[in-house]
N, C-alpha and C positions, 0 to 999 in steps of 0.2 A: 881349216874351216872355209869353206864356200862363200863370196862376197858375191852377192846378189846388188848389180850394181845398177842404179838409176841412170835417165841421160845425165851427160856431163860429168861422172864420178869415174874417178883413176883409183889403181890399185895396182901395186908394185906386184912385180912378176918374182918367183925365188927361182925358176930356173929359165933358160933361154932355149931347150928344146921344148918343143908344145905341140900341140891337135889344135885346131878349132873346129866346133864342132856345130855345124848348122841342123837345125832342125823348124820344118814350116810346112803348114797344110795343102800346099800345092808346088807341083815341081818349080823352082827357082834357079839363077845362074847366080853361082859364088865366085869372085873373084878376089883381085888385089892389088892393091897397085904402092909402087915402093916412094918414097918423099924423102928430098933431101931434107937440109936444115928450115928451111924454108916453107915445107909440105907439097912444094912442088914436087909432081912426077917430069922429069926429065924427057922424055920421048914413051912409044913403045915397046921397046925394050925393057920397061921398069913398070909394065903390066903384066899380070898371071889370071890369062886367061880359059877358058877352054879349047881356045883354037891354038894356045900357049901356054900352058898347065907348068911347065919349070923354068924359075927361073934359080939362080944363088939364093938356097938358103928357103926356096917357099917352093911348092908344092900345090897345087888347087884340083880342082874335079873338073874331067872332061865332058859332062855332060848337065844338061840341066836334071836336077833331082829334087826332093823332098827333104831328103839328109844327105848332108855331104858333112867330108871331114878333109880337114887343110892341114899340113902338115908346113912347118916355119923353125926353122935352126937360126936363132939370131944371130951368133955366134957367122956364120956362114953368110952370113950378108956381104953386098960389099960396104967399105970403111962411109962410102959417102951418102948411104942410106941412114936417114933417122926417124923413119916413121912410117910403119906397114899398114895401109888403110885395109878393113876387108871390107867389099860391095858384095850387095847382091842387087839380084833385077828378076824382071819377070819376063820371061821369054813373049816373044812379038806373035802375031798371026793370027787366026782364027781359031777359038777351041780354048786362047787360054784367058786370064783375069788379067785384066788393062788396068788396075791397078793393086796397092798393098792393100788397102782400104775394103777390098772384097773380101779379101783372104785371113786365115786365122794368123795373130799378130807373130815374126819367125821368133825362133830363141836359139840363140848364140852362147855358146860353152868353150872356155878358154880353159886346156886341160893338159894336165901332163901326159906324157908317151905311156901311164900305167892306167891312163881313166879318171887319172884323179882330179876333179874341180877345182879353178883356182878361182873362176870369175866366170860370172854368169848374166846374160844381159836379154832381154824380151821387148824387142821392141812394138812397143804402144804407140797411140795417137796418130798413126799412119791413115793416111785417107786417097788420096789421089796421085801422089806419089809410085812411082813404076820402076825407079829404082831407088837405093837406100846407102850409105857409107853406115857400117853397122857399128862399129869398135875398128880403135886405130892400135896397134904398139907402136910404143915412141918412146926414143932415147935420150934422158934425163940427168945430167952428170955423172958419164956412165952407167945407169942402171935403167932398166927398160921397165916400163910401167903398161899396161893396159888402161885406155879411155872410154867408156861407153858414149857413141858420138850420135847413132840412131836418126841422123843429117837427112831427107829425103829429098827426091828430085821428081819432079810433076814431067821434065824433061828427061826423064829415062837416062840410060848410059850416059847419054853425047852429053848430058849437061852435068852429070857431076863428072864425067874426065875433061870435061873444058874446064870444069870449075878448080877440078886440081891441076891448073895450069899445060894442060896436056894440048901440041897442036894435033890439027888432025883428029879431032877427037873421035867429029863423028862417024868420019871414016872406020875408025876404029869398032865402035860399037854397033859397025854395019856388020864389020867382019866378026866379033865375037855372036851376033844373033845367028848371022846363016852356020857357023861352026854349031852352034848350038843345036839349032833345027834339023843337023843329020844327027845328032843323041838323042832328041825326045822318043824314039820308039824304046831306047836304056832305063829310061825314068824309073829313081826310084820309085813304087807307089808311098802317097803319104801313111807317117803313122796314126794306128786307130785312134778312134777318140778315147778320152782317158778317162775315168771314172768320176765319180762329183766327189766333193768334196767328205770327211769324214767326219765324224764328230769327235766331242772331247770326251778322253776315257774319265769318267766320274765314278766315284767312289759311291758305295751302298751307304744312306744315310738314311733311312725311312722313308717314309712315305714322302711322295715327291710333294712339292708346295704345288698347289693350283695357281698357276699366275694370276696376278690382279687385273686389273683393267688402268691402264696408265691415268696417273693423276695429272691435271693441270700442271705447270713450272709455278710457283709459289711468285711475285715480282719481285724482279732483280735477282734470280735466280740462274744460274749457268747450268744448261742440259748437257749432261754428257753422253758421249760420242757409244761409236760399234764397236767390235776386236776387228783384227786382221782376218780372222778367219772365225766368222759366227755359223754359229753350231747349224742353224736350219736354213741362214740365208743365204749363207756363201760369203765371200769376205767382200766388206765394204771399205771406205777411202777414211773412214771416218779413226778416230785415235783408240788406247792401248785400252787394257781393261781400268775403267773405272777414270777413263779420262776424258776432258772435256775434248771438244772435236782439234784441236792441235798439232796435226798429226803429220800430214804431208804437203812438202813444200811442190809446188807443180812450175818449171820455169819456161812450159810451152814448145808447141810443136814448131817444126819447118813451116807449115802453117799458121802458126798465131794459136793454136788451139790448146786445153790446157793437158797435162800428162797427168794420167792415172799413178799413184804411187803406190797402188795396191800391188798386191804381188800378183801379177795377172798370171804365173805358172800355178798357182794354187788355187786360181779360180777354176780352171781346167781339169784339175789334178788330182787325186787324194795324196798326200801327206804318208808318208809313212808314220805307221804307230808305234807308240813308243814302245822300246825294248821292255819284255818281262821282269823287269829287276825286283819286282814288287813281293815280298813274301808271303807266304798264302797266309790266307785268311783262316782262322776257327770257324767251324761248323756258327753259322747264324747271328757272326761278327762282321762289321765290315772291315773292306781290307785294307792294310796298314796303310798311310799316304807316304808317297815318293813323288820326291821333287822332279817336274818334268813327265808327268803322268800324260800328259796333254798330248796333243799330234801334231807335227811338226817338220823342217826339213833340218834343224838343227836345234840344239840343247837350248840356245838364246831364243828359239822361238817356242820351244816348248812352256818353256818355262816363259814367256809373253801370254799364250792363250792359256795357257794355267791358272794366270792372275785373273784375266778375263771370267775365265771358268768360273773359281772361287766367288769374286764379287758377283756374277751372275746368284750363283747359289745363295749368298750372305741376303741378297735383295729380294730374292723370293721365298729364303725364308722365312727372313721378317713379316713380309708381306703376306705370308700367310698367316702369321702367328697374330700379327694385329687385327687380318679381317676374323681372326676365330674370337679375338677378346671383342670385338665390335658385335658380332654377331649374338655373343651372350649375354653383351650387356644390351643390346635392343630387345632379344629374347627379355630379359628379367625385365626391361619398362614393359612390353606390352602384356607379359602376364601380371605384373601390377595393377597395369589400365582393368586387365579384364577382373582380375579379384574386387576391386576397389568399387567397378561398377555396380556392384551390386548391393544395395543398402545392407545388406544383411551381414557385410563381409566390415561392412567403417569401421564397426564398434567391435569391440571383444575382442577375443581368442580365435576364433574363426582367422578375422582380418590379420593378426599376428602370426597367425600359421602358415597363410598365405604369403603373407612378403617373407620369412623367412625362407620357406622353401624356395621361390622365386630368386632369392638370394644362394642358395646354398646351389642351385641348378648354374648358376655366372659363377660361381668361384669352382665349382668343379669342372666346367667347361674352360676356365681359363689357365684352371693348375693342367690340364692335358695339353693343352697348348702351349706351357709353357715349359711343358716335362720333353714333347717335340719337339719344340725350337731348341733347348738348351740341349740335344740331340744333337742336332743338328751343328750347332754353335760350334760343340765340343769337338765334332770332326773336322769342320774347318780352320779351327783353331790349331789344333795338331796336325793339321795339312801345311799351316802358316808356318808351324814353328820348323819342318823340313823342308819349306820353299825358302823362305830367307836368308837363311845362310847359304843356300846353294847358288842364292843373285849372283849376275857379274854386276862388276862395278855401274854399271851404266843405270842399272835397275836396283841398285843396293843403295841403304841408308847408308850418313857418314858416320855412322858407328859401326857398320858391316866391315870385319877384319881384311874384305876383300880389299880393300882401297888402301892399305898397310903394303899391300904385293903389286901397286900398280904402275903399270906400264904404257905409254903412250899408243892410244889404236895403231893400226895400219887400215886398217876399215872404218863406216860408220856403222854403228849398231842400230837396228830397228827400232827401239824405242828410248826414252830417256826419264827418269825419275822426277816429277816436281815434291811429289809430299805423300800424304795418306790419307785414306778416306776411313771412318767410321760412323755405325750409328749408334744408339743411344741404348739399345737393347743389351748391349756388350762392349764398351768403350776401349777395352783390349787388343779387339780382333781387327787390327789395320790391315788394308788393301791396300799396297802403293797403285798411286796415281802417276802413271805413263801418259806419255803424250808421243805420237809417232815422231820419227824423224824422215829429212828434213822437216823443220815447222812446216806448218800451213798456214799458221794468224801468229801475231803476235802478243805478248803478254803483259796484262797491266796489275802490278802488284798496288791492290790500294790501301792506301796511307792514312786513310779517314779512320772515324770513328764507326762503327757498324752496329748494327744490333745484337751482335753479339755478346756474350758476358766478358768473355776474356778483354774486347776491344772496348769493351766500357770501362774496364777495369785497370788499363792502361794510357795512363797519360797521354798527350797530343804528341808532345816532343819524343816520348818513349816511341810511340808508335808510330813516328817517320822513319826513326834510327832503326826499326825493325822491320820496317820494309826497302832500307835502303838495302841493311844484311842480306836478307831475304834474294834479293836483287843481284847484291855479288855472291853469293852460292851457287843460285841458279846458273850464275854466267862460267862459274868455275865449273862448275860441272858440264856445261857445254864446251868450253875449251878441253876439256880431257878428256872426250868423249869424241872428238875430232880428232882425224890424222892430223900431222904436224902442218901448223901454217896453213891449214883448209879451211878456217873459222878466226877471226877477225872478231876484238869488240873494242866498239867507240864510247866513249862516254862525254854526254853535256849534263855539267853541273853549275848554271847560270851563276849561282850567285856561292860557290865552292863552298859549299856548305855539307858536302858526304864525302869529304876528304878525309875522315875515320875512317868513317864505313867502306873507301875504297883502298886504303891502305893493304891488303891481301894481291887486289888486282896490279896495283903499282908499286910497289914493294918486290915482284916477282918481274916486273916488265914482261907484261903479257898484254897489254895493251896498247891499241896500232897508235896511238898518240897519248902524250899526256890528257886531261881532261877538259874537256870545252868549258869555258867559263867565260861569262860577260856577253855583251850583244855582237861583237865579231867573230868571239868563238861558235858560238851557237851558228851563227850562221854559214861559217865555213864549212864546220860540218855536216851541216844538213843538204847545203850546195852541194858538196864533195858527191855524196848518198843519193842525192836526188838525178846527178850526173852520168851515174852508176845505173841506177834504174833505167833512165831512158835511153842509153847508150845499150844496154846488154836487150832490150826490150826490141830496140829498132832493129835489132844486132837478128834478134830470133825471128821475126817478123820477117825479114827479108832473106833468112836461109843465108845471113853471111856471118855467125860466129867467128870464123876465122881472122875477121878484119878487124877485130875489136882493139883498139890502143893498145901498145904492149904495155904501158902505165897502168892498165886497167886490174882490179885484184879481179879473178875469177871464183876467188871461194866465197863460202857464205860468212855473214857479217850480220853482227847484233849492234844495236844501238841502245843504249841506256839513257834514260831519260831521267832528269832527277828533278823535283820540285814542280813538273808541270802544272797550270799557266803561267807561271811567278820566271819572269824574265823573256818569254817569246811573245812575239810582235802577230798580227794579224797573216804578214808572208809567212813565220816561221810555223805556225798553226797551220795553213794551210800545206805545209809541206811536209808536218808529220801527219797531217792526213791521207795525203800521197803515198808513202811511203808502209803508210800501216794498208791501204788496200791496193797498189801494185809491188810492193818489195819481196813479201814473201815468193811469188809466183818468181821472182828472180834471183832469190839469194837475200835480201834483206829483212832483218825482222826487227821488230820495237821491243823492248821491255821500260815498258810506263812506270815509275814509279809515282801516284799522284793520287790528290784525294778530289773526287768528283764533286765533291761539295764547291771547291774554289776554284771549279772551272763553272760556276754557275753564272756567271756575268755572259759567256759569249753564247747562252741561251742553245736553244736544240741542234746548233751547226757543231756541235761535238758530239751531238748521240749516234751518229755513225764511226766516229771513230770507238767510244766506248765500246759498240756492240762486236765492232771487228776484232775486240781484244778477249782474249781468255781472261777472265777475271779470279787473281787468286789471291791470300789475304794473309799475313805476317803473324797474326795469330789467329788460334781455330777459329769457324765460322763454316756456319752450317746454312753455304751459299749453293750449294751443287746438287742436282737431281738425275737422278739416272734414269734410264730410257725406258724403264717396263713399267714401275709401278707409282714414278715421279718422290721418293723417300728424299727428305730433305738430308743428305752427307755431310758430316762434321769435317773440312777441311784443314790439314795445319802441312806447314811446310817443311820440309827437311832441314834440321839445326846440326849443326856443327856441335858436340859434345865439348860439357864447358870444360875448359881447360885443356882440348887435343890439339894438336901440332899439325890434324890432317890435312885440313885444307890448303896451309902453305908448301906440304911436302907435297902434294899435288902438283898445283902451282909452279913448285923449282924444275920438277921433272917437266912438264908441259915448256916453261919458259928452256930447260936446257935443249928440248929436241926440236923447239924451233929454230935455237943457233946451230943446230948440229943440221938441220935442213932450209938452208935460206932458199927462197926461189923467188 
């Protein structure tokens, strides 16, 4: 499978002969330059330029083109090389684009000698930038990994070969332009534009629902987000089907500016459609559902805009079904109004012939409405019952046998599981609720009391203890859902008081400390975190990644909050403030557990952090409205089935393949 990699994201190589494979809408120059332990390039010698196309082990294109293809034997390096950067630039002079920011954004394919895909990278957010370090290979206790690095230089060549410690730099990148400028008459020309986006193959259901017209958000209600790839818009940034906007973490350009997490190849592109697996249909049947019916560049994205799809349909069928029982029953008042007015109709038989009929017109209008929808229902239902067991784990409930077979990623997956959405017309037919990965906001599980029935109906102390679970599920399944050691979770529990409920997480040693407890704890930690923030922040701002503390973790990190306000100080509030609206953009997210009611003493200086949070609830609650016709969504969270063993076999395996990969 293809890992479609964001900036900053690695992904282990399984063989060390490869292509890379450049593709970008206007001719460009690809090079390369080799780094010891250190990322310094040594001299000229340990550049693969056009004017120098071989060196040991790498291979580049002699001229500026549109597509080029790099050829790299790692194997054949010499011993003191540990890290192959690949550059591109845009050729100097008159006639071409003085910067990336004019041009359409390039895409970089990391591929075996047969064509095959291993890693894939598009770099976004370029703007003024003239040259770029795209993806690095680099040598990792023995084993070579690929980095999407997407670094860009406003200073063209000179400044990122000065930057990779090269003297002479710009000498150098005097002599790769004039080498270049006798090839531009070779230019590959760019390739064509690509077609727009596809839509989703849906199933024959009847007659289509009329979409509604969007209802207000009810208050205190959570709007949820787009898909990756919607059907008429094209794909937006926004989260999975049927998820609140959660979706993508943006950790900023060489500029400061923020990074699209969309798949910007698929904005471009159409998707290949999914293979014919599907058995034909009987004459004036619809046809049978298969998992993955949707479009897509892989099975885990099929089966994403599948879900999308489904809840798409679930919402507008409703939606239609309610404006048809609304419309009959206004119909049956106003021909009431009109029988009634008329003295002749109040008294007698007349007037009782009248409302009957009026009556029997709304119940026959609403039994076809409801003979449609339950149509309708029934297919997505039987759509349901062949997408769910087809989940991977990432997108499967922990009763799905998948998590029985699992195995620690090498990649991250596109989206990740919080719970399920239904509504009230069919309490059966769940939608899991995806949120994109990396986050984009973080999440506050609330512990209060709601208007719900279920959270009335559960005790105070009851419904802490189930938002604390709620809390360590979510986080397990983030850890197993991460490569090894690329995800980090902290926890303060001021006054240790969900030392139950975290028993799974510490029980397994899967957490980067024991738990914060008391007014030094708490503070250490949020120091630590807030240290982190402005360090990788200044870090991207200034185009100097590389200089970052080697003490510093680079992967993404959760924080669990337990009990909020009960134990933090007026600084400590202020710095989960901080960290709930710059962390995500750098790798840091919240999970709140707290009930909003007793944070009401520090008055409206908390209503920006509540709104930055995804709000989700320990039992159902029908908090969430979706984007077409505003239906109020029965929420509840994914539970661990009583009495399974899954979550800690999870857990052992996660916590074994971090000892098996320290770094």
């Amino acid at each position: 499978m293809t890992a479609e990699l964001v900036r900053g994201q690695n992904h282990t190589l399984p063989q060390t002969r490869l292509e890379i494979r450049v593709s970008a809408g206007c001719p460009v120059v690809a090079g390369a330059t080799l780094g010891d332990e250190h990322g310094t390039v040594r001299g000229t010698e340990w550049v693969a330029h056009p004017g120098s196309p071989r060196l040991p082990g790498l291979e580049v294109s002699r001229q500026a083109a549109a597509d080029h293809r790099l050829a790299v034997d790692l194997d054949a390096l010499p011993g003191a090389v540990h890290r192959v950067t690949v550059l591109l630039a845009l050729p100097t002079g008159a006639g071409h684009p003085a910067r990336f920011g004019a041009v359409a954004a390039p895409f970089v394919a990391v591929t075996g000698l047969d064509g095959t895909e291993i890693a894939t990278f598009t770099l976004i957010g370029l703007d003024t930038e003239s040259a770029v370090a795209a993806l690095e290979l680099y040598r990792r206790q023995g084993a070579w990994k690929v980095r999407a690095v997407g670094q860009g230089y406003a200073a063209g060549l000179a400044g990122m070969l000065a930057d990779q410690g090269l003297d002479r730099a710009a000498e150098l990148a005097a002599s790769i332009q004039d080498a270049v400028a006798s090839g531009l008459a070779r230019s590959v020309a760019p390739p064509p534009p690509r077609a727009p986006d596809g839509e989703r193959v849906r199933h024959p259901a009847g007659p289509a629902p009329s979409p509604a017209d969007p209802a207000p958000p009810r208050p205190g209600s959570e709007p949820l987000g787009g898909p990756t790839t919607a059907p008429a818009t094209g794909a937006t940034t926004g989260t999975a089907p049927g998820a609140a906007t959660a979706g993508n973490a943006a950790p900023g350009t060489a500029g400061g500016g923020p990074i699209d997490y969309a798949h910007p190849r698929r904005q471009t592109s159409a998707p290949p459609p999914p293979p014919p697996t599907a058995p034909s249909a009987a004459p004036g049947q619809p046809a049978p559902p298969v998992a993955g019916d949707a479009t897509g560049w892989s099975m885990d994205e099929r089966l994403y805009n599948q879900i999308w799809g489904m809840f798409e349909d679930l919402a507008r069928a409703v939606a239609a079904y309610r404006s048809a029982v609304d419309f009959a029953e206004s119909r049956m008042e106003q021909e009431l109004d009109r029988a009634l007015s008329d003295p002749r109709h109040r008294m007698g038989g007349a007037g009782d012939l009248a409302r009957e009929r009026a009556r029997d017109k709304c119940q026959d209008l609403t039994a076809r409405a409801r003979e449609v929808l339950d149509r309708d229902l029934s297919q997505l239902a039987a759509e349901s019952a062949v997408v769910e067991p087809a989940l991977p784990a990432p997108y499967a409930g922990w009763d799905n046998p998948v998590w029985h077979g699992y195995r620690v990623p090498m990649e991250l997956p596109m989206a990740l599981r919080l719970g399920d959405l239904h509504l009230p017309e069919r309490t059966d037919l769940r939608i899991p609720l995806l949120v994109r990965l990396p986050l984009e906001r973080g999440v506050w599980i609330d512990s209060g009391r709601t208007a719900s029935e279920a959270a009335a109906a559960t005790g105070g102390d009851r419904l802490r203890r189930l938002a604390m679970d709620t809390a360590v599920t979510l986080a397990a399944r983030l850890l197993a859902v991460y490569p090894a050691n690329e995800f980090s979770v902290h926890v303060i529990d001021p006054a240790g008081a969900a030392a139950g409920a975290l028993a799974p997480l510490t029980d397994a040693g899967v957490l980067a400390a024991p738990p914060a407890s008391g007014a030094g704890g708490v503070s250490a930690v949020l120091a630590h975190l807030t240290r982190r923030v402005d360090l990788v922040q200044m870090a991207v701002r200034a185009g100097a990644a590389d200089s970052l503390p080697p003490d510093l973790d680079t992967g993404e990190h959760l924080l669990i909050v337990n009990d909020f306000p009960h134990g933090f100080d007026d600084r400590a509030v202020t710095q989960l403030r901080y960290l709930a609206d710059e962390g995500p953009a750098v790798g840091v997210h919240l999970l709140m557990v707290a009930d909003r009611e007793d944070a009401r003493d520090y008055g409206p200086v908390l209503d920006p952090l509540w709104r930055s949070l995804l709000r989700v609830t320990p039992v159902a609650d029908d908090h969430l409205v979706d984007p077409w016709v505003g239906h109020a969504w029965t929420y509840e969270p994914c539970r661990v089935p009583e009495g399974s063993r899954v979550l800690e076999q999870v857990l052992a395996l996660v916590a074994a393949a971090r000892r098996a990969d320290p770094r």
